[in-house]
Phi, psi and omega in degrees: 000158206202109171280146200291194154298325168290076206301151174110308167294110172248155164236161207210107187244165163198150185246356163232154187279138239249161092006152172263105182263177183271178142181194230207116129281117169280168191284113176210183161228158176214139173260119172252146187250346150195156203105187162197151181238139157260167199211145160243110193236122202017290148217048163252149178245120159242162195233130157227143182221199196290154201066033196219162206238146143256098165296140120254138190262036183137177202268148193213145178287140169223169163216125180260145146226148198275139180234013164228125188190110179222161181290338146325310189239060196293159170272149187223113197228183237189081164232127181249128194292152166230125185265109176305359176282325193275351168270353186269346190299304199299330160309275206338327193277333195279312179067197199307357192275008182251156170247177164229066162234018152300089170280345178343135182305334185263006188316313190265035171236155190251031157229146218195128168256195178145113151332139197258150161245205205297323188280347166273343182287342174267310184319329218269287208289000162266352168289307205293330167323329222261350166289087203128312182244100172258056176237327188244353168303309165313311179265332177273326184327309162310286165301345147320284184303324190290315183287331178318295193323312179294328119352314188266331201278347178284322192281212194322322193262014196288293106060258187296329181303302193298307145337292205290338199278313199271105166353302207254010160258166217269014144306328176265000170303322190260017179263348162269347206264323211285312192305309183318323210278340196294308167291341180242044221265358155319307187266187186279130196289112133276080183319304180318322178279296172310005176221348150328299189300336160235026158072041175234166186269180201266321185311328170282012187233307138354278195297333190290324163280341154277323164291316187287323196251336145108358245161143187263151175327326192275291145048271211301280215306306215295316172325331167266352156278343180278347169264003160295302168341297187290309180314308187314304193277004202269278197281348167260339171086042157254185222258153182275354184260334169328298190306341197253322202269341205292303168328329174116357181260155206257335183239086195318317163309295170332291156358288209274292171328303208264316163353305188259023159258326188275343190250027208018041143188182186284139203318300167310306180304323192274327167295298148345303194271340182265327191296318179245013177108352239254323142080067162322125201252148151294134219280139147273000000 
């Protein structure tokens, strides 16, 4: 996926169906406009295809594939980054006009699907539209995005959105502990110090984190060291044990083990393979 000119918008093409690969979701929504993709968030799976939208609501390791795709029919998909201050501003205004009685089993998880309907699905194509008149951007881009957003909060997914935004609720408790793991994903995992910190017990911040993220924290830290990893060694060109230690691991073997679990192959080969295209996929 390749962000356009316009920030904050990427688009997303394949002209065949994919490897199943890792990647890091950032807080976005995303719309596919034809194909279809699975997506794995620990061990939950969703499957989305055309007209239909994703939130994630913090940032989460995942693993995607695209499984409808042709040079005919390409898959075609649409992820507009999303800034969580503007969705708690954008609750605040709305206020008492929202309801919560979206009870869904999956309500505290931060990756979340749902049909587009027709009014978001026109917001969505007039932004994309806003790539041809870079004349109307400055002013239509923003209000554009505020209505998707506005848009996502009335309809199906508003609800789980709403959750991740209120302060004293325990999604967004744990959208500060993911935000910690983000900075401190180096060091050594304390729960007990991570859940001081957002006023949680340490057993309710496990479960609270695990519903949200389909994974416990120590998971989470580790997807995130391998994928730093992978970076480190993609774009500075280091060594994988450089990469490991740099990362926070202590044991280049270990290192090496959970790499080719997470990535199907050993560091050095997956790196290669990504360098001349040849492009190893992660194991589903």
């Amino acid at each position: 996926m390749e962000e356009s000119t316009l920030s904050g918008l990427h688009l997303g093409r394949a002209n065949t169906p994919t490897q199943c690969t890792s990647a890091i979701y950032e807080p976005c929504l995303c719309v596919i406009v034809q194909g279809s993709k699975t997506i794995w968030l620990g061990d939950r799976e969703i499957v989305y295809g055309p007209l239909s939208y994703l939130v994630s609501s913090v940032h989460l390791p995942v693993l995607g594939q695209v499984n409808v795709a042709s040079p005919g029919e390409p898959f075609l998909s649409i992820r507009l980054d999303v800034d969580s201050q503007e969705v708690a501003d954008l609750v605040f205004e709305l206020g008492e006009t929202l309801n919560d009685e979206d009870q869904c089993p999956e309500i505290n998880c931060g990756l979340c699907m749902a049909p587009i309907d027709t009014a978001m699905l026109d917001a969505t194509t007039r932004l994309v539209e806003l790539l041809d008149k870079p004349a109307d951007t400055p002013i239509m881009a923003p209000l554009i995005r505020r209505e998707i957003l506005y848009r996502a909060l009335i309809g199906e997914m508003g609800a789980r959105m709403r959750k991740f935004a209120a302060a004293d609720s325990q999604s967004h408790r744990v959208s500060k502990v993911i935000a910690l793991l983000k900075d401190r994903y180096t060091q050594p995992l304390r729960v007990r110090d991570l859940a001081d910190q957002v006023n949680m017990s340490e057993s309710s911040l496990f479960h609270s984190f695990k519903q949200v993220t389909r994974m416990s924290p120590l998971q989470f830290q580790k997807k995130l060291r391998l994928h730093e990893a992978r970076r480190l060694m993609l774009s500075e060109g280091l060594e994988a044990a450089t990469a490991s230690y740099r990362v926070g691991y202590e044991s280049p073997s270990q290192f090496s083990r959970e790499y080719s679990r997470m990535f199907g192959a050993p560091p050095r080969a997956h790196v290669q393979s990504l360098l001349t295209g040849e492009g190893v996929g992660a194991p589903a």
